[in-house]
C-alpha positions as CSV (number, residue, x, y, z in Angstrom):
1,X,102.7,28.4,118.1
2,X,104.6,31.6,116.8
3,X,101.9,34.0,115.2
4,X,103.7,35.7,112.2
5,X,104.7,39.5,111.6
6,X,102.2,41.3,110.2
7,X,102.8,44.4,109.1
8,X,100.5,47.1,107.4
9,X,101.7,50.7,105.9
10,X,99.2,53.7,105.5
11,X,100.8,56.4,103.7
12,X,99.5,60.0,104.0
13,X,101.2,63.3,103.0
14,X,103.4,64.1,106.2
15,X,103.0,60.7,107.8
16,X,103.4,57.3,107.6
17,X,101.7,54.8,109.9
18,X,102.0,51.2,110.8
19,X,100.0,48.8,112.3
20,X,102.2,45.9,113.3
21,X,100.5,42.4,114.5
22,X,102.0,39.0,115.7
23,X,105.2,37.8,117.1
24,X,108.2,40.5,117.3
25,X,111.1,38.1,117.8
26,X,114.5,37.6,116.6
27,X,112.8,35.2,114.2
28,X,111.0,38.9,112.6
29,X,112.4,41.7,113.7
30,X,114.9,42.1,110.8
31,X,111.8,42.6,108.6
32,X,110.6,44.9,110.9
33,X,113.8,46.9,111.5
34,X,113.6,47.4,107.8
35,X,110.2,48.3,107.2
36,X,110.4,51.2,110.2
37,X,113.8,52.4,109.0
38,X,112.0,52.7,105.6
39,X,108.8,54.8,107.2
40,X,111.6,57.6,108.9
41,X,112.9,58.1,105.8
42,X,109.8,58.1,103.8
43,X,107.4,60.6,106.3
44,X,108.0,63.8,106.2
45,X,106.9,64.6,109.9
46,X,105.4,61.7,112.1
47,X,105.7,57.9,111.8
48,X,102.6,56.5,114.2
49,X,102.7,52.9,115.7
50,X,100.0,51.1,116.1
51,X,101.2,48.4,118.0
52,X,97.5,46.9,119.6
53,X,97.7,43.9,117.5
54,X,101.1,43.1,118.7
55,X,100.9,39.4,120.7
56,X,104.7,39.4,121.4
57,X,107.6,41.5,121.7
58,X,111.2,40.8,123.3
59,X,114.0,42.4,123.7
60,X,115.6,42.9,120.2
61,X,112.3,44.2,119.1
62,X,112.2,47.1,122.1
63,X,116.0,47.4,120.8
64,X,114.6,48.4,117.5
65,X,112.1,50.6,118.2
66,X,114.5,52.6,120.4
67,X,117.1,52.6,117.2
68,X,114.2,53.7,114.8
69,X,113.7,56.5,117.3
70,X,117.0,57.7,117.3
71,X,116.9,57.6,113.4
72,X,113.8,59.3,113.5
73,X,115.4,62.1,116.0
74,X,118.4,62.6,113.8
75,X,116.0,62.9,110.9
76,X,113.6,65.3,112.1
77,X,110.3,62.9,112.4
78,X,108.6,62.4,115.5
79,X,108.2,58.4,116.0
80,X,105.5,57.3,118.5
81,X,103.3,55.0,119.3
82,X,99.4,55.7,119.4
83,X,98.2,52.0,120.3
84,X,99.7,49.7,122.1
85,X,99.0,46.0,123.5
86,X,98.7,45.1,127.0
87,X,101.5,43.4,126.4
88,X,103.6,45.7,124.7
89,X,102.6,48.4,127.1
90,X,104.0,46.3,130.0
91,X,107.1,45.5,128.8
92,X,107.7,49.5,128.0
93,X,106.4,50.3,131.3
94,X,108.6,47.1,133.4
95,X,111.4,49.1,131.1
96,X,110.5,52.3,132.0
97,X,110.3,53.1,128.8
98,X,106.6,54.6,128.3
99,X,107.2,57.9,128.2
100,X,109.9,57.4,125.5
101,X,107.5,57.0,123.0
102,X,103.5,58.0,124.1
């Protein structure tokens, strides 16, 4: 069974972070895209990721966090990620992709 997108936004003055749980699929990751597009244009300096709750996470999902990056570079706000999930930290690291966002 699927486990649903959970998403959760803590706001502070320069920041914005999200912890993000479940399933990132193509079934959620247009929620997602949106919610992450929203915190780069809402923080001021750093959007964190707390991706340790994450279960699942596919292609399109590593597709959007490399897009929200890019946003985030043209827009002057650092994007990272300050927890990951086994999982999600082996599919970043079969992609070679750690180092793009720790």
């Amino acid at each position: 069974m699927m486990a649903p997108l959970e998403i959760t936004i803590a706001r502070s003055k320069d920041s914005v972070e999200l912890t993000i749980g479940g399933d990132l699929d193509l079934r959620t990751v247009e929620r997602f895209k949106r919610v992450l597009r929203d915190a780069v244009y809402e923080a001021h300096q750093t959007v964190n990721l707390d991706l340790s709750q994450l279960t699942f996470i596919c292609s399109v999902g590593i597709g959007s966090l490399v897009s929200a990056r890019q946003l985030a570079v043209e827009e002057g706000v650092t994007l990272r990620i300050v927890k990951a999930s086994d999982q999600v930290e082996l599919v970043l690291d079969l992609m070679a992709m750690g180092d793009y966002f720790f």
